[in-house]
C-alpha positions as CSV (number, residue, x, y, z in Angstrom):
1,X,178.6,132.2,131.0
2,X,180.5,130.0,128.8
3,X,179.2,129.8,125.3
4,X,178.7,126.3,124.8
5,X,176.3,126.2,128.1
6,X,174.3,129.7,126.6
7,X,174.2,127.8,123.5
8,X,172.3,124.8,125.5
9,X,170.0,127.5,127.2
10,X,168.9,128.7,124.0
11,X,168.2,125.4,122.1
12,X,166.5,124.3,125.5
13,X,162.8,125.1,123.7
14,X,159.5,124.5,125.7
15,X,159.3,121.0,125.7
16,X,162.3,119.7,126.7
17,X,162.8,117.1,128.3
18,X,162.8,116.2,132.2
19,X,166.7,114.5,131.9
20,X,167.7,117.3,129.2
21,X,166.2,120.1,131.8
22,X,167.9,118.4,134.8
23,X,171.2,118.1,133.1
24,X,170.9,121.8,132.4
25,X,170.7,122.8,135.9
26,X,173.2,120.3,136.7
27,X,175.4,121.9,134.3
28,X,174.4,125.7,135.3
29,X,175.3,125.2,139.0
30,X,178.5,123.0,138.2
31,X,179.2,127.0,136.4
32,X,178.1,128.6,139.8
33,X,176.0,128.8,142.4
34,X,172.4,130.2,141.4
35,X,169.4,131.0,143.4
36,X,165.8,129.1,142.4
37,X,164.7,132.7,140.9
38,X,168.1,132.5,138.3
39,X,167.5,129.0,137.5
40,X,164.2,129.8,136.6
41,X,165.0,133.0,134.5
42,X,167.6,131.4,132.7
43,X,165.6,127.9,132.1
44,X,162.3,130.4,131.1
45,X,160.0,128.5,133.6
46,X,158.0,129.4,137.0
47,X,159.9,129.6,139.9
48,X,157.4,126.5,141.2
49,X,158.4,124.7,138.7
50,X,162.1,124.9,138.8
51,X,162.3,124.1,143.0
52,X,159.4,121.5,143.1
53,X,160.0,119.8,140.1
54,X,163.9,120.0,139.3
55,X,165.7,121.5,142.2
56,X,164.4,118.9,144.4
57,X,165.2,115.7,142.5
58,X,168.3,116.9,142.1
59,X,169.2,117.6,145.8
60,X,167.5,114.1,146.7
61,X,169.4,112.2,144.1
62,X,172.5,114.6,145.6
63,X,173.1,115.8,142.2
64,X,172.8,119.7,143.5
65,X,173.8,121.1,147.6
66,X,172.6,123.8,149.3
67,X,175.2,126.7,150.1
68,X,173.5,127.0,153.3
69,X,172.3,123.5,154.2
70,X,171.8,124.2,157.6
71,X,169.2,126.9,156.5
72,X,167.1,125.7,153.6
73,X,164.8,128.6,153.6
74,X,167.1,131.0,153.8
75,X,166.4,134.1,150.8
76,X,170.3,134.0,149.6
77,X,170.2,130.1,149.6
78,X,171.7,128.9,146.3
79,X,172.4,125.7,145.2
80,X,175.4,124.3,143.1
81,X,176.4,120.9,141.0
82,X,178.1,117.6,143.4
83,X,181.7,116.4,142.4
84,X,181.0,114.1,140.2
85,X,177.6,114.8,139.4
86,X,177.7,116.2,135.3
């Protein structure tokens, strides 16, 4: 992971932000594709929280895709940043 995006992850804190947090994913997925269970781990938050109330936005605003759009239920279904979209 490059340093300055671990550096973000760890000054993230509790209470961050909805636009910080958002950016963050943004950011993490623009890095690589990751699942909602390694969003969550690396943003310290439920896994509820990360798909209902930041994955989401961000594939409605078309900030983030699906790997596998036709399939999104599918367990290895990741998600990663748009062009354009940091």
């Amino acid at each position: 992971m490059p340093e300055a995006l671990a550096d973000a992850l760890v000054n993230l804190g509790k209470r961050a932000s909805r636009p910080d947090m958002e950016n963050l994913v943004v950011r993490l997925c623009a890095w690589r594709a990751l699942n909602a269970d390694q969003l969550a781990t690396y943003l310290q938050r439920t896994r509820k929280h990360t798909l209902d109330g930041l994955i989401t936005p961000l594939l409605r605003s078309g900030r983030l895709a699906m790997t596998l759009p036709d399939q999104p239920n599918h367990p290895q279904q990741t998600y990663r940043a748009t062009e354009g979209a940091e």
